[in-house]
C-alpha positions as CSV (number, residue, x, y, z in Angstrom):
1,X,-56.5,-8.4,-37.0
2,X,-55.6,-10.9,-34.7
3,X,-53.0,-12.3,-36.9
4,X,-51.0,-8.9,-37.2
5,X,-51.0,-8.7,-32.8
6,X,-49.9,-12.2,-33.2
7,X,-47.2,-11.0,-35.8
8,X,-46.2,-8.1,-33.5
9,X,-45.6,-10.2,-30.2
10,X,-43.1,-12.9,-32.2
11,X,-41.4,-9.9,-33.5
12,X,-40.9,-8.2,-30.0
13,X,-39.7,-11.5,-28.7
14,X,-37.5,-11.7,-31.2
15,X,-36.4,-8.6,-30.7
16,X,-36.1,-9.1,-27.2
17,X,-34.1,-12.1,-27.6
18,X,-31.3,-10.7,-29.7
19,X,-30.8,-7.6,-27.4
20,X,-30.1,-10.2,-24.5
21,X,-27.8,-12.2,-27.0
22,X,-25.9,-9.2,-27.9
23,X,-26.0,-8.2,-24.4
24,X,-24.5,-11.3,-22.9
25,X,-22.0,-11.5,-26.2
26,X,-20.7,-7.6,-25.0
27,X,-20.2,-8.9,-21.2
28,X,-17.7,-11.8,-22.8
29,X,-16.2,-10.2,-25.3
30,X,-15.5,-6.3,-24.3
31,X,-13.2,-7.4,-21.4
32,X,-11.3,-9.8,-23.5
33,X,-10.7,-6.7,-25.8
34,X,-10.1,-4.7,-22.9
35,X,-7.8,-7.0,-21.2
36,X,-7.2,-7.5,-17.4
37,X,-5.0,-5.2,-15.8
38,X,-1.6,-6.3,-14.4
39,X,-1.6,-7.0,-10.6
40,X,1.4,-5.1,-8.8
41,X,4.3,-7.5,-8.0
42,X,5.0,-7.7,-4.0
43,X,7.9,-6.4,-2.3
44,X,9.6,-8.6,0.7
45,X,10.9,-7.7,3.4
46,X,13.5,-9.2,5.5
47,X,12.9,-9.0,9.1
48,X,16.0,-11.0,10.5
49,X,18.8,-12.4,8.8
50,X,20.7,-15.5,10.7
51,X,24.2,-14.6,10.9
52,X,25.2,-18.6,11.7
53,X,26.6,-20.4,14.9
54,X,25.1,-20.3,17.3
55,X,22.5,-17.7,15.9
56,X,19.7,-20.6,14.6
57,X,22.6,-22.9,13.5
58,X,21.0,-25.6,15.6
59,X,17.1,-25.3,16.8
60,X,16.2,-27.1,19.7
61,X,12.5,-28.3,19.1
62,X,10.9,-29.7,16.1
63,X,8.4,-28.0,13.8
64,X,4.6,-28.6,14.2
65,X,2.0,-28.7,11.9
């Protein structure tokens, strides 16, 4: 008797095994199937436009970083 409860816990850790397997093997492999959406492309916006001299033809200080 003690050999089939023996038996029956190998089995249910098999069994308990393969469910993770599968599980982890549908987490990698459904959104590959499914695919990843496409991300919406940005739209710009211009807030000024420099129209030349002396609008920003020649700054007078130096840029900082």
């Amino acid at each position: 008797m003690a050999n089939t409860v023996q038996h029956q816990g190998s089995i249910s850790t098999i069994c308990l095994r393969s469910a993770i397997a599968v599980l982890a093997s549908a987490f990698v492999v459904v959104p590959t199937i499914i695919g990843p959406q496409s991300a919406h492309a940005q739209t710009l916006k211009v807030l000024y436009a420099f129209s030349g001299s002396p609008d920003g033809a020649e700054p007078s200080t130096s840029l900082r970083f």
